[in-house]
Backbone as numpy.savetxt, mean C-alpha at the origin, in Angstrom:
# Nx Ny Nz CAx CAy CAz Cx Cy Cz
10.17 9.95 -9.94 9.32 11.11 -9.94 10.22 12.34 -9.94
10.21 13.52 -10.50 10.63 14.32 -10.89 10.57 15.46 -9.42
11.48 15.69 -9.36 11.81 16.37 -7.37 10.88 17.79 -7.42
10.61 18.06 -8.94 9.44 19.58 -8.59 8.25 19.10 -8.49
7.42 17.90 -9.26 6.51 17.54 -8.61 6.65 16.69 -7.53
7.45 15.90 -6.51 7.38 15.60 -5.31 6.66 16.44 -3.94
7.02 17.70 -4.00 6.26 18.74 -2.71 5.19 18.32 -3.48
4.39 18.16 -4.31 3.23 18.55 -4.84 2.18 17.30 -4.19
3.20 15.90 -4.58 2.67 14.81 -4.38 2.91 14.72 -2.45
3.66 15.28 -2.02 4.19 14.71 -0.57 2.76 15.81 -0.13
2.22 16.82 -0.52 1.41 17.78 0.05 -0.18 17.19 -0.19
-0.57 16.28 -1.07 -1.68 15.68 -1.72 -1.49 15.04 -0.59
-0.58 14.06 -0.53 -0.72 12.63 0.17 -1.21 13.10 1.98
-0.07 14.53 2.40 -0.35 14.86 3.98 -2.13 15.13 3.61
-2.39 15.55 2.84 -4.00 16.09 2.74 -5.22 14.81 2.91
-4.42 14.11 2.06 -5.28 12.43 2.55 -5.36 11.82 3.41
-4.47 11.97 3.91 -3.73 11.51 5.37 -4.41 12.08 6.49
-4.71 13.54 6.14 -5.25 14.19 7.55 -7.04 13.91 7.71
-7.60 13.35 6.23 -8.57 13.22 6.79 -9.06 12.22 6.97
-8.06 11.49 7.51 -8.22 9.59 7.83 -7.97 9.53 9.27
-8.19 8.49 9.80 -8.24 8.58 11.20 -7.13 7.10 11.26
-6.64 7.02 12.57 -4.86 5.76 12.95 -6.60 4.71 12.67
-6.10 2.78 12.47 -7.00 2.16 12.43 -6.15 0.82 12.85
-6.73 -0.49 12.30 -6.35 -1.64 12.75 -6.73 -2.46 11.24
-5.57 -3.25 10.82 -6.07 -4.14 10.41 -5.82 -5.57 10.35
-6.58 -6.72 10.31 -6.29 -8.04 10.43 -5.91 -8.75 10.04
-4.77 -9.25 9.51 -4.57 -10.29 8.46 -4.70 -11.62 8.27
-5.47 -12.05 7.57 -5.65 -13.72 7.68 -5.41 -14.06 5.94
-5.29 -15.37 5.75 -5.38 -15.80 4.48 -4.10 -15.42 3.64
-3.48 -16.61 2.82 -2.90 -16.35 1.39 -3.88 -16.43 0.35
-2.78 -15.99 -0.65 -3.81 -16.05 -1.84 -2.42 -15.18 -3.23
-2.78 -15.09 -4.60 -1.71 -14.69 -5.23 -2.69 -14.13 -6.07
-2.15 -13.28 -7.06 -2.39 -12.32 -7.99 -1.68 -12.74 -9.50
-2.40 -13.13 -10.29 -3.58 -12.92 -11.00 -4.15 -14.51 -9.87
-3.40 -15.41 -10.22 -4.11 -16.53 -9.78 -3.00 -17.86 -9.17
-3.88 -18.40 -8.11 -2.70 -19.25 -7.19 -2.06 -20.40 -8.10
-2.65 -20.61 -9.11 -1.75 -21.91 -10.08 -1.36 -21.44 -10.61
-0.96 -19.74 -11.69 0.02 -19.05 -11.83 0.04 -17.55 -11.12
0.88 -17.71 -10.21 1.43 -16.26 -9.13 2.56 -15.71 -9.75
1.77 -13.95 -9.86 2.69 -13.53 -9.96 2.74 -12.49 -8.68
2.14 -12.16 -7.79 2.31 -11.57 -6.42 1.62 -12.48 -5.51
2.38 -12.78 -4.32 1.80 -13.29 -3.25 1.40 -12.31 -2.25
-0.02 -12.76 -1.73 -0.32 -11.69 -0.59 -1.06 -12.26 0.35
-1.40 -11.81 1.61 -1.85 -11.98 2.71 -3.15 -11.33 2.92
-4.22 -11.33 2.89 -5.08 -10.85 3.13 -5.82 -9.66 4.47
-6.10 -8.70 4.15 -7.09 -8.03 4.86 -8.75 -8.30 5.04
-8.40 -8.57 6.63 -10.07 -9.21 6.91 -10.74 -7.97 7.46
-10.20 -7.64 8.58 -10.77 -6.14 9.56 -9.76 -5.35 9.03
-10.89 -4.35 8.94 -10.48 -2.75 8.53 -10.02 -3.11 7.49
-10.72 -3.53 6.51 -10.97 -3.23 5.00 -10.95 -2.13 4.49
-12.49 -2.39 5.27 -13.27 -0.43 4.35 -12.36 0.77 4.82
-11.45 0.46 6.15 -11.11 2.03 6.49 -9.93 1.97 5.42
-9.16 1.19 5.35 -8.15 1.32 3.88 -8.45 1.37 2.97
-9.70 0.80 2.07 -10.21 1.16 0.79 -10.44 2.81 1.06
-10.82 3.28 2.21 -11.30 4.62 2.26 -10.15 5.61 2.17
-8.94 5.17 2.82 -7.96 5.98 2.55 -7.39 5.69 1.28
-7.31 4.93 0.62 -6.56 4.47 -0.90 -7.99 4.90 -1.55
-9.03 5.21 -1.71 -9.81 6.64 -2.00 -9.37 8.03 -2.05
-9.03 8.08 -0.83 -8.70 9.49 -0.45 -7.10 9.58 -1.69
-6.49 8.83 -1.24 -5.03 9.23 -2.12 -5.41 9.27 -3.35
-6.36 8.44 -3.93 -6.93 8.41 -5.36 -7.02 9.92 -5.91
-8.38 10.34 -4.77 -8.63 12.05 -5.08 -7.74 12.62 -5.25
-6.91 12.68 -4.15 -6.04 13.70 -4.29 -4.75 13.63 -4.90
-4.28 12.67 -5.78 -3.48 12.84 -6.88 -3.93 13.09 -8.00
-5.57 12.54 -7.96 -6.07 12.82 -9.24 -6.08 14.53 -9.58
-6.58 15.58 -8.37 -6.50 16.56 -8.44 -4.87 16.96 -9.09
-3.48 16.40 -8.76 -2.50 16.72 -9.84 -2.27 16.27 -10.89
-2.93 15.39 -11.76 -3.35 14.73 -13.17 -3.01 14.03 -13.29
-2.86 13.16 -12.10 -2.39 11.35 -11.95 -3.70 10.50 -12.47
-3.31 10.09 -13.53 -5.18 8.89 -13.77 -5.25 8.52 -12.40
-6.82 8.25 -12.50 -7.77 7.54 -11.46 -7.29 6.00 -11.47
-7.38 5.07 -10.76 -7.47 4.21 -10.68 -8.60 3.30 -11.18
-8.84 2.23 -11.82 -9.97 1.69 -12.34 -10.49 0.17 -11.83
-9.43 -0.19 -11.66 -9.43 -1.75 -10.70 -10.19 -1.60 -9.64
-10.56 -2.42 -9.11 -11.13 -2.27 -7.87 -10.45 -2.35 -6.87
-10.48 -1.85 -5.26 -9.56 -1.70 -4.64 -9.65 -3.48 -4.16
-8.37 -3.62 -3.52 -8.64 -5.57 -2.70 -7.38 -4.93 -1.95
-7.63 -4.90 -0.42 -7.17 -4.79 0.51 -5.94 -6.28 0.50
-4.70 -5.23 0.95 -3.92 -6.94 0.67 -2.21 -6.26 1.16
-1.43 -7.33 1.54 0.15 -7.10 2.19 0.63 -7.61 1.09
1.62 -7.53 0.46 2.45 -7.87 -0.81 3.32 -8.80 0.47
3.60 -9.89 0.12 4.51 -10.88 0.54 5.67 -10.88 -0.55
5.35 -11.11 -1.73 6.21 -11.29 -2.61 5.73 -11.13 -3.71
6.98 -11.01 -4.83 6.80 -11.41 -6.21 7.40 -12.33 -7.08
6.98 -12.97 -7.96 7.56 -14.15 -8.64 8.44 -12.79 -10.06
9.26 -13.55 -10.39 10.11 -12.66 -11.65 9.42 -13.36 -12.87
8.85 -14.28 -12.86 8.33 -14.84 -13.84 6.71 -15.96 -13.82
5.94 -15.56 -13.77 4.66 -16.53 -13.44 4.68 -17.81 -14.32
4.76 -18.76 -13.32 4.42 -20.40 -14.01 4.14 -21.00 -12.82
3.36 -22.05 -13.42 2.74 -22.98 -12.52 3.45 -23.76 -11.77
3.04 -23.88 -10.17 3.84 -24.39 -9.77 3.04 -25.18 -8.68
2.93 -26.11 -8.91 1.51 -27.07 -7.70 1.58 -27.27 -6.33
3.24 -26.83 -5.81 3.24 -27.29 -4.86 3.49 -25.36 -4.03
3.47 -25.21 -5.32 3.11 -23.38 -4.11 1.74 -23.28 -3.72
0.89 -23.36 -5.17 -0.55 -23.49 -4.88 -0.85 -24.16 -3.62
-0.69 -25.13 -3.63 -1.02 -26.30 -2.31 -0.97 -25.63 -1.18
0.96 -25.41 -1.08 0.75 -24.66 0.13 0.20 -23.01 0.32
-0.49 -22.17 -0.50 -1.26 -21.34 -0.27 -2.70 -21.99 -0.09
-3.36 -22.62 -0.64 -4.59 -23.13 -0.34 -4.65 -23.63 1.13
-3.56 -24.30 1.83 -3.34 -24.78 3.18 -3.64 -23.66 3.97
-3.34 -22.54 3.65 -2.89 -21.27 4.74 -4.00 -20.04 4.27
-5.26 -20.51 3.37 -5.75 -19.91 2.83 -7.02 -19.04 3.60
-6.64 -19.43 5.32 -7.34 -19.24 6.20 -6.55 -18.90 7.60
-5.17 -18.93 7.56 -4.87 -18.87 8.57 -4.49 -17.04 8.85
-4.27 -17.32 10.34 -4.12 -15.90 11.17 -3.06 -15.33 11.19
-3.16 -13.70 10.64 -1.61 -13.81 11.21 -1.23 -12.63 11.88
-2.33 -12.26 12.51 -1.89 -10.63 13.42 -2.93 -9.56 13.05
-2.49 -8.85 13.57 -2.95 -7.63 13.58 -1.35 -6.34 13.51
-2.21 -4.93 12.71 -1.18 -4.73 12.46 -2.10 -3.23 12.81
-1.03 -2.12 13.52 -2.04 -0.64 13.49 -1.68 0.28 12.43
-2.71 1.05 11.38 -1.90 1.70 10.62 -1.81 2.95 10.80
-1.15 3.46 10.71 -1.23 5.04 11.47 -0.50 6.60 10.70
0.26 5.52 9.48 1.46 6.95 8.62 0.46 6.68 7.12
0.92 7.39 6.32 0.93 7.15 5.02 2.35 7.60 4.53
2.53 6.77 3.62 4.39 6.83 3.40 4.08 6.60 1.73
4.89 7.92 0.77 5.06 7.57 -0.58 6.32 6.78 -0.38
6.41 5.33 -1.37 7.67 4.54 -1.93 7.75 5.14 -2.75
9.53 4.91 -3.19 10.13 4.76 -4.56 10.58 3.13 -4.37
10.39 2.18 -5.41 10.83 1.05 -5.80 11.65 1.22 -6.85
12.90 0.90 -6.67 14.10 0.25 -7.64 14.26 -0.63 -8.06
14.02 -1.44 -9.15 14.23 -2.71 -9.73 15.21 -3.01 -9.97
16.07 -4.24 -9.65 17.10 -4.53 -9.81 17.29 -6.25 -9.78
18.61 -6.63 -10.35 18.44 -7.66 -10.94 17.94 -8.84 -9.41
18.67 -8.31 -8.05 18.66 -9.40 -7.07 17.13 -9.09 -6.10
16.22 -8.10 -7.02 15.02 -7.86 -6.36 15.11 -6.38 -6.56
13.52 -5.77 -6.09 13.29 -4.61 -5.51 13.81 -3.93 -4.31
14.36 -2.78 -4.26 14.35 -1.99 -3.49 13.63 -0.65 -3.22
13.36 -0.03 -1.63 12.15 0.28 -1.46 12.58 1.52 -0.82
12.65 2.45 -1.17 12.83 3.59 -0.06 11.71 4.56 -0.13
11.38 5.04 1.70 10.41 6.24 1.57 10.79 7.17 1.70
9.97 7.93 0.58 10.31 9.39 0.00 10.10 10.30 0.92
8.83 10.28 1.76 8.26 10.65 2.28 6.72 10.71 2.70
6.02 11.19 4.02 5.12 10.79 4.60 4.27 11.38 5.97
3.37 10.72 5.94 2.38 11.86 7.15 1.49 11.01 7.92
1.65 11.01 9.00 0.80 10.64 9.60 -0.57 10.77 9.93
-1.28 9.94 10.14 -2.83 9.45 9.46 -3.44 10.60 10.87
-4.79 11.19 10.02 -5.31 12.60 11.45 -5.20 13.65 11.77
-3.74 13.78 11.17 -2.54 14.73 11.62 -3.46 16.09 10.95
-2.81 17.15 11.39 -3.25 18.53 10.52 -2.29 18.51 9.67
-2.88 19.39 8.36 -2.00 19.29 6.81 -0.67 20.18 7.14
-0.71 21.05 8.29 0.85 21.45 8.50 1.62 20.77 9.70
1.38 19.28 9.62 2.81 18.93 10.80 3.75 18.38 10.02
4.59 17.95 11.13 5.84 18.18 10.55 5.37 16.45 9.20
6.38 16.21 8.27 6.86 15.51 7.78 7.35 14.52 8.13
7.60 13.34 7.43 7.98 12.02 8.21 9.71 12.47 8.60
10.40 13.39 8.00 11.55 13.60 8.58 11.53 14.65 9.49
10.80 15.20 10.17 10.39 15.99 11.68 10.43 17.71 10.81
10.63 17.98 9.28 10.03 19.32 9.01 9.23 20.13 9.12
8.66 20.70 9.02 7.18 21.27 8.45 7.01 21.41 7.39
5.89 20.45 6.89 5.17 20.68 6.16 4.62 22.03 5.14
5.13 22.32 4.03 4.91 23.68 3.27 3.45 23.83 3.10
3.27 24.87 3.68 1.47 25.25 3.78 0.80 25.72 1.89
């Protein structure tokens, strides 16, 4: 992303952020993306506090859309990225063991920031750094995830 539109995007995102409230959510279940006999993302499921994350991944929707980021069109599916495959093929005995675990528990987790990534692709995997971020409630001038203030 280009560092003159970053304030733009880091100022959208505190704006989404402030009108979300800290929440909880539950994780149970595997499952993969497009599909468990060929995965190409593995994920963990969101049981509780769904809707309050669809509601904030709403909110970020709006408010990038307001800087001429397309809308999103997919539907939202609440979900933890576990992993990614570099290449999708079938593989029966991953399936298996996601169908095994296709119910199990695995915590609870509180969410409370909103944080923009940058992802780096690289040959031994992704790398993930945050750009920056705001905590969920907050008023649109506190500080920044690095203790700044926020440009009004």
């Amino acid at each position: 992303m280009e560092a003159a539109r970053l304030g733009d995007v880091l100022a959208a995102l505190r704006q989404a952020a402030a009108g979300a409230v800290p929440f909880e959510l539950a994780i149970r279940g595997l499952g993969a993306f497009p599909s468990v006999t060929r995965p190409r993302v593995i994920w963990a499921g969101v049981v509780e506090g769904a809707a309050a994350v669809a509601e904030l991944a709403a909110r970020v929707d709006v408010a990038l859309a307001g800087l001429g980021f397309p809308r999103e069109t997919r539907p939202f599916a609440g979900h933890v990225t576990l992993g990614r495959a570099r290449a999708p093929r079938r593989d029966a005995g991953l399936a298996e063991a996601l169908g095994v675990a296709a119910t199990r528990d695995f915590g609870r987790v509180r969410v409370a920031r909103l944080s923009l990534m940058r992802s780096d692709l690289a040959p031994r995997g992704a790398r993930y750094t945050e750009l920056g971020g705001a905590p969920l409630g907050a008023a649109s001038d506190s500080p920044d995830i690095d203790g700044t203030p926020s440009p009004s």
